[in-house]
C-alpha positions as CSV (number, residue, x, y, z in Angstrom):
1,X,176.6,49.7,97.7
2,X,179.7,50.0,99.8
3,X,181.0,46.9,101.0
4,X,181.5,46.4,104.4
5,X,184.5,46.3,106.6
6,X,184.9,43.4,108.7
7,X,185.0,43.6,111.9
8,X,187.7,43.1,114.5
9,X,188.5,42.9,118.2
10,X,192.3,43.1,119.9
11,X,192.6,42.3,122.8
12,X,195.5,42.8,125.2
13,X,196.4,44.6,128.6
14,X,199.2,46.1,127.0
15,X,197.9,49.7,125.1
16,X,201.1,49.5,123.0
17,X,200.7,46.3,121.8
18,X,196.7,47.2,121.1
19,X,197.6,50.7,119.7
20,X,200.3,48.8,117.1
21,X,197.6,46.3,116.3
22,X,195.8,48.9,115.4
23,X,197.6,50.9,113.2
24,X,198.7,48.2,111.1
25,X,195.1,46.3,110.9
26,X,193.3,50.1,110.1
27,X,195.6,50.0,106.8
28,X,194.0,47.4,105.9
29,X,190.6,49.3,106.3
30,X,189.5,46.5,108.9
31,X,187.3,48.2,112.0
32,X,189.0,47.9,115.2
33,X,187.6,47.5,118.8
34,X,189.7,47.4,121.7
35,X,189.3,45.5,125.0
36,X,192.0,45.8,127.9
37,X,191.1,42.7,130.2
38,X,188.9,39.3,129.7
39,X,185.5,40.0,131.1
40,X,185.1,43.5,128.6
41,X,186.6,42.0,125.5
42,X,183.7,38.7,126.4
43,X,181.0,41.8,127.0
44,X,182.1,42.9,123.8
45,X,182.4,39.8,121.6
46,X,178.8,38.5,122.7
47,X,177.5,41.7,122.0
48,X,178.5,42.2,118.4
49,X,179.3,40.0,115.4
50,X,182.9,40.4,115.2
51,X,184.3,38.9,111.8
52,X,187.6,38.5,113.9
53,X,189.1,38.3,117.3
54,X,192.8,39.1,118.5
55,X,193.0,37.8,121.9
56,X,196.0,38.2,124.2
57,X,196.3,34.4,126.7
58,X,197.7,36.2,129.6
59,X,195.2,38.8,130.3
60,X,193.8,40.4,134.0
61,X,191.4,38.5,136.0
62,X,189.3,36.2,132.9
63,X,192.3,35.2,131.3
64,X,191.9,34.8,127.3
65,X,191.6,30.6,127.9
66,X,188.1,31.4,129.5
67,X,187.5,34.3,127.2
68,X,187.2,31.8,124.4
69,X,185.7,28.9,126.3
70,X,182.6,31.3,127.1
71,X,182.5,33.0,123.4
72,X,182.4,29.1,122.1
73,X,179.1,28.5,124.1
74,X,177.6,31.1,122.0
75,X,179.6,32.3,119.0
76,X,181.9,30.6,116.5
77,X,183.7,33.6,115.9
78,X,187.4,33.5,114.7
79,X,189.7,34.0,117.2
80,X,193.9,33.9,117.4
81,X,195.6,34.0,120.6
82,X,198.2,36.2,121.3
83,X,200.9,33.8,123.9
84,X,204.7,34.2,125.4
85,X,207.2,31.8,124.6
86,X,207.0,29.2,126.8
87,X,203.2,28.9,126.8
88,X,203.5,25.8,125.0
89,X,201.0,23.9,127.3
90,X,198.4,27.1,127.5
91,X,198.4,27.2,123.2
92,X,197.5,23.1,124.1
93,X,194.9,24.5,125.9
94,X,194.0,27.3,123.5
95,X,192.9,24.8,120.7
96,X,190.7,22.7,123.4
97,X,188.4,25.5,124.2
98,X,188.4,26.3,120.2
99,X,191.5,28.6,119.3
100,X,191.6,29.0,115.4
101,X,195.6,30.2,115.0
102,X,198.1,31.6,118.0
103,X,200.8,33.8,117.0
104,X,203.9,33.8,119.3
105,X,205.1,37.5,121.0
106,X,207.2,38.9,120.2
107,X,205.7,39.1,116.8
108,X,205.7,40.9,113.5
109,X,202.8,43.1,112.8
110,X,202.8,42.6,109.2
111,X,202.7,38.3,110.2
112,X,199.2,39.3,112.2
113,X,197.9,41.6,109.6
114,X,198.9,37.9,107.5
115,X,197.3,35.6,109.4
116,X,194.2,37.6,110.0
117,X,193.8,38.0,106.3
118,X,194.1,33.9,106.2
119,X,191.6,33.5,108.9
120,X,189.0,35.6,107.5
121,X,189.4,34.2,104.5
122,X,188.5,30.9,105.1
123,X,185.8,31.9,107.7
124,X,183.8,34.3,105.1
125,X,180.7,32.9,102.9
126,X,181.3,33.9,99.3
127,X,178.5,36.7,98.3
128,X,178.4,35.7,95.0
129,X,176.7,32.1,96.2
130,X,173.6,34.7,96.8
131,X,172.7,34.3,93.3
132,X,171.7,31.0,91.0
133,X,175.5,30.2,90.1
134,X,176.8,26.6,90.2
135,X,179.8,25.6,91.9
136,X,181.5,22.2,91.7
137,X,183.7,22.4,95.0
138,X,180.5,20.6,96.8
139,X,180.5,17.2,99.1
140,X,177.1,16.1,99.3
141,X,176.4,13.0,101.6
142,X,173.3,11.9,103.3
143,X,172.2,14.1,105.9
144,X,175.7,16.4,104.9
145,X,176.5,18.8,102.4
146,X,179.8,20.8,102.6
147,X,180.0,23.7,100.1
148,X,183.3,24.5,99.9
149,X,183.2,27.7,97.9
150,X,180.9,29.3,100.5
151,X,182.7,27.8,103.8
152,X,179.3,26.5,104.4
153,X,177.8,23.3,105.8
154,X,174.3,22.3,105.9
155,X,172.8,19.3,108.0
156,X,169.5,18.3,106.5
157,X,168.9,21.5,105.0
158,X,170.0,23.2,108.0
159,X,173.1,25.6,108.1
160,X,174.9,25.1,111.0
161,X,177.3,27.4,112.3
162,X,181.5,26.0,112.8
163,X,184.5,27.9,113.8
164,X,187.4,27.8,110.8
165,X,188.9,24.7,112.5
166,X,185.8,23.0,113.3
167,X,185.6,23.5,109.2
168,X,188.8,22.8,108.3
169,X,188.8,19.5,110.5
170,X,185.3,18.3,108.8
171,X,186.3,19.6,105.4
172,X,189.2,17.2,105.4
173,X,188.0,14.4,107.3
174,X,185.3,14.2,104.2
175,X,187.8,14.4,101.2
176,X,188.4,11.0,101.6
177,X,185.5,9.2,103.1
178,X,185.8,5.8,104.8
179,X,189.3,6.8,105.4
180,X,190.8,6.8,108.8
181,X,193.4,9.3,110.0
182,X,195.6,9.7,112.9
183,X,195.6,12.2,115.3
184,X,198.9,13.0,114.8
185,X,198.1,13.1,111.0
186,X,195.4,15.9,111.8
187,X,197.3,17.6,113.9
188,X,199.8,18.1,111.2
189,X,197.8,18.3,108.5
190,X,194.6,20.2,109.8
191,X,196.6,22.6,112.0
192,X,199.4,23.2,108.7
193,X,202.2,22.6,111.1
194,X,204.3,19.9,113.0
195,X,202.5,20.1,116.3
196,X,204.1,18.2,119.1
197,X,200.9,18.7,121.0
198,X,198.4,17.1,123.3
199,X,196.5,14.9,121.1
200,X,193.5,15.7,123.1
201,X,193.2,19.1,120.8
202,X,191.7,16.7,117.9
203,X,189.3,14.8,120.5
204,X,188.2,18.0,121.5
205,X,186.9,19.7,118.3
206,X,185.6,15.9,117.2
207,X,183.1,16.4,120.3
208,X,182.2,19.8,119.5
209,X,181.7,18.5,115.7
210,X,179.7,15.8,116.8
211,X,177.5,18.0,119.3
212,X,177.0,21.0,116.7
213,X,176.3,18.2,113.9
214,X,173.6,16.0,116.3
215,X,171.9,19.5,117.1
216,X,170.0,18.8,113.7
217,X,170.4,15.1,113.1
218,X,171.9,12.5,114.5
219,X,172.7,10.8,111.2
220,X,175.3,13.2,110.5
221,X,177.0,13.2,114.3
222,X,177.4,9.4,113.7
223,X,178.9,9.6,110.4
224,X,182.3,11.2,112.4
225,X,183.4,7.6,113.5
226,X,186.2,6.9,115.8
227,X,188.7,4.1,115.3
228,X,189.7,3.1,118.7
229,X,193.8,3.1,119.1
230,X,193.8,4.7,115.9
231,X,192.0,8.5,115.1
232,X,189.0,9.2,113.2
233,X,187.0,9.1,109.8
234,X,183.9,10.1,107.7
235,X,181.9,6.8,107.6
236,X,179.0,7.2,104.8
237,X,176.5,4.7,104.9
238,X,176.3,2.3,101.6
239,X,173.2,2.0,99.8
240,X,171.7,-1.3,99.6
């Protein structure tokens, strides 16, 4: 069976910019959609399962801010925004509405075709987890279990759906359990870069942890503690 092509949207107002997007994501064989303006590319995103989104900041009318804030109601699609130099406080803003990467224009094609590829690798589930195989890159906690392998979560024997950072954030808080970090640590760590940010980006995805998590129990939201004055950590409750 032929395996299929994921999946990706670019959007941008700009046809060049879209058209070069294009040309160099089609060699790697991935499907392309284009949107020109906010409320079309939303349309489109909720519409279909996109593996991937390209999405310009500064875009006509629903700028790509909103864009995500609305997909992230529904969808935990990937998405990397597309800003302008400058834009340091909008990328802030980016990663509190749930961002995944942003790529700085003007940029190399063959760096999005890069970071695409690194995106949608650490979003995709392994296929070969379909079958009875046995993997050891597992955290299993009351309530919890994070297979690593698969990129894949499960709350009470429930999977529940996380955008790469969501993942990523989770995925490292619960490597080293009891644990607390700082949020400049996860900035820097979590977001692979020096990121002289608003420390607000880390509360915000902790929140959106904690709501997705207490969807299916409780148990598991409170496990995400926060340290006042100091950041957060996985708390695991000890056995008596």
């Amino acid at each position: 069976m032929e395996e299929k092509k994921p999946a990706i949207l670019v959007v941008d107002d700009e046809e060049r910019i879209r058209r070069l997007l294009r040309m160099y994501l089609e060699r790697e064989y991935y499907q392309i959609d284009e949107a020109g303006d906010g409320e079309t590319a939303l349309q489109m995103a909720l519409k279909k399962d996109y593996d991937l989104i390209v999405l310009d900041l500064m875009l006509p009318g629903m700028d790509g801010i909103e864009v995500c804030e609305k997909l992230r109601e529904i969808k935990s699609t990937p998405v990397i925004m597309l800003t302008a130099k400058g834009e340091e406080a909008n990328r802030v803003q980016g990663f509190e509405v749930g961002t995944d990467d942003y790529i700085v224009k003007p940029f190399s094609p063959r760096e999005v075709v890069l970071r695409v590829k690194a995106l949608l690798r650490r979003s995709s589930k392994t296929r070969f987890l379909e079958t009875e195989t046995t993997t050891k890159n597992v955290i299993v906690f009351p309530h919890l279990t994070i297979d690593h392998d698969a990129h894949r979560v499960t709350v009470d024997n429930h999977e529940v759906s996380l955008t790469p950072k969501e993942y990523d954030l989770l995925y490292y808080l619960a490597q080293n359990p009891d644990k607390v970090f700082t949020r400049e640590q996860l900035l820097k760590d979590v977001w692979n870069y020096e990121f002289f940010g608003d420390l607000r980006t880390v509360d915000t995805h902790v929140k959106r942890l904690r709501e997705k998590l207490n969807k299916v129990s409780e148990e598991a939201a409170n496990m995400i503690v926060t340290v006042w004055g100091i950041g957060y950590k996985i708390e695991v409750e000890k056995e008596e």
